[in-house]
N, C-alpha and C positions, 0 to 999 in steps of 0.2 A: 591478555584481557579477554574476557567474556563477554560475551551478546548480550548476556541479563546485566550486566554493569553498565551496559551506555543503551539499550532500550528504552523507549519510552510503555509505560506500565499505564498506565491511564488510557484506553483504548476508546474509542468508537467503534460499535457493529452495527449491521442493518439485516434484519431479514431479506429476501428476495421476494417478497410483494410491496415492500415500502413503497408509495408511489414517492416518485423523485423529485418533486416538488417540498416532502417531509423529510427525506434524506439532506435536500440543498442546505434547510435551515438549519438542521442539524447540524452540517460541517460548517455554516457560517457560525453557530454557536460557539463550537468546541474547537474553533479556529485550524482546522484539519484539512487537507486535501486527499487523502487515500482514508479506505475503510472498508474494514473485511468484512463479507458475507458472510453470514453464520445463520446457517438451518438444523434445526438439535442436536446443537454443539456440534456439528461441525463446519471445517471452515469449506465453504462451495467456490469461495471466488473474491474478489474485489471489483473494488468500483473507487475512481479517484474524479476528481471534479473537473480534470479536461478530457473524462469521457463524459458527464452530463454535459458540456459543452458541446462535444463532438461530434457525439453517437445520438439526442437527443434535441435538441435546443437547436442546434445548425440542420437538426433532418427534418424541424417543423413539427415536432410531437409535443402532445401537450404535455408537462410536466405534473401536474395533476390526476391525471387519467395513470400514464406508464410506469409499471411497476420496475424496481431496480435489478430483475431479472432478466429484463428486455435489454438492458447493455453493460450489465456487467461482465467483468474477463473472470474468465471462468481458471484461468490459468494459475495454478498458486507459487509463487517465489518465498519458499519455507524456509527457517533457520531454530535452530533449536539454543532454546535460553542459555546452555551450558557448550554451546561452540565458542570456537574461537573469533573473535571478532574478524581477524585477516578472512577467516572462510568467509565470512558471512560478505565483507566487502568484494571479496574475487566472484559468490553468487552476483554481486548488486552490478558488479562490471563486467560477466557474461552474460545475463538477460540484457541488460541496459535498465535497468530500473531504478527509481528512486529509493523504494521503501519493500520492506520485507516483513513477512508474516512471521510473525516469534512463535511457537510452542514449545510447551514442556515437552518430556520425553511421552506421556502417556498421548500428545498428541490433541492436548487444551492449548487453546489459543493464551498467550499469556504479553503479549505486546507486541510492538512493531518494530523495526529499526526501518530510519529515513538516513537517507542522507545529511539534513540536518545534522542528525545526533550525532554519525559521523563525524563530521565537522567541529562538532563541537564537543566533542569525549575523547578524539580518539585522536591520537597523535601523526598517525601515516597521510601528510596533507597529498602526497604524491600519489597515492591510491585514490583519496577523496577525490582529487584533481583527473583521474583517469577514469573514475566513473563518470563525472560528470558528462568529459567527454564523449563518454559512450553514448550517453544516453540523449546527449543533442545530438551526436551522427545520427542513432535510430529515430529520432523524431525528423527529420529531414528524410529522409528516408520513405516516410509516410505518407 
């Protein structure tokens, strides 16, 4: 099975001035917790809603004022539409992460894989179940 077969295709992006106050609605709209930075077409980073908890809201910034470049991860966890799902979940359970940045081969952003979709596409629940783990140890951790 392929990444582009259990992907979700319908994406959320934010520039990196958005103030984070128009990012927040955003992901309350489009019911989302993770969402890629993208500056002319490309991708710079992510930002997921328990960094606007974290990195913002808990530090006393105003969310109206701080642009989503002030705490977004700059870090990208990439998977390309046409891998194989197992790689894509063995990336998800050496970072520790939930969710993954999809592009095509020329390196367009073309959707995300979460764990969720995991969960819900893809058969290996013993991988599902060892990410997960991972990635509350790395939150403990913090």
């Amino acid at each position: 099975m392929l990444v582009g077969e259990v992907m979700s295709k319908d994406v959320l992006t934010v520039t990196p001035d958005v103030p984070l106050q128009h990012l927040a609605k955003r992901m309350v709209g489009w019911d989302v917790t993770f969402v890629p930075v993208v500056e002319d077409q490309s991708i710079v980073g992510h930002v997921t809603d328990r960094d606007v908890l974290t990195r913002s809201v808990a530090s006393g910034h105003n969310p109206r004022m701080v642009p989503v470049k002030d705490i977004m991860r700059r870090e990208i966890f990439l998977v390309f539409e046409d891998d194989d799902i197992g790689l894509a979940a063995e990336s998800m359970r050496e970072h520790g992460t939930d969710c993954l940045v999809v592009a095509d081969r020329a390196g367009q952003l073309v959707g995300t894989l979460s764990l969720g979709d995991l969960a819900l596409r893809w058969r290996d629940h013993q991988m599902t179940g060892e990410i997960l783990h991972r990635i509350q140890a790395r939150r403990r951790r913090r």
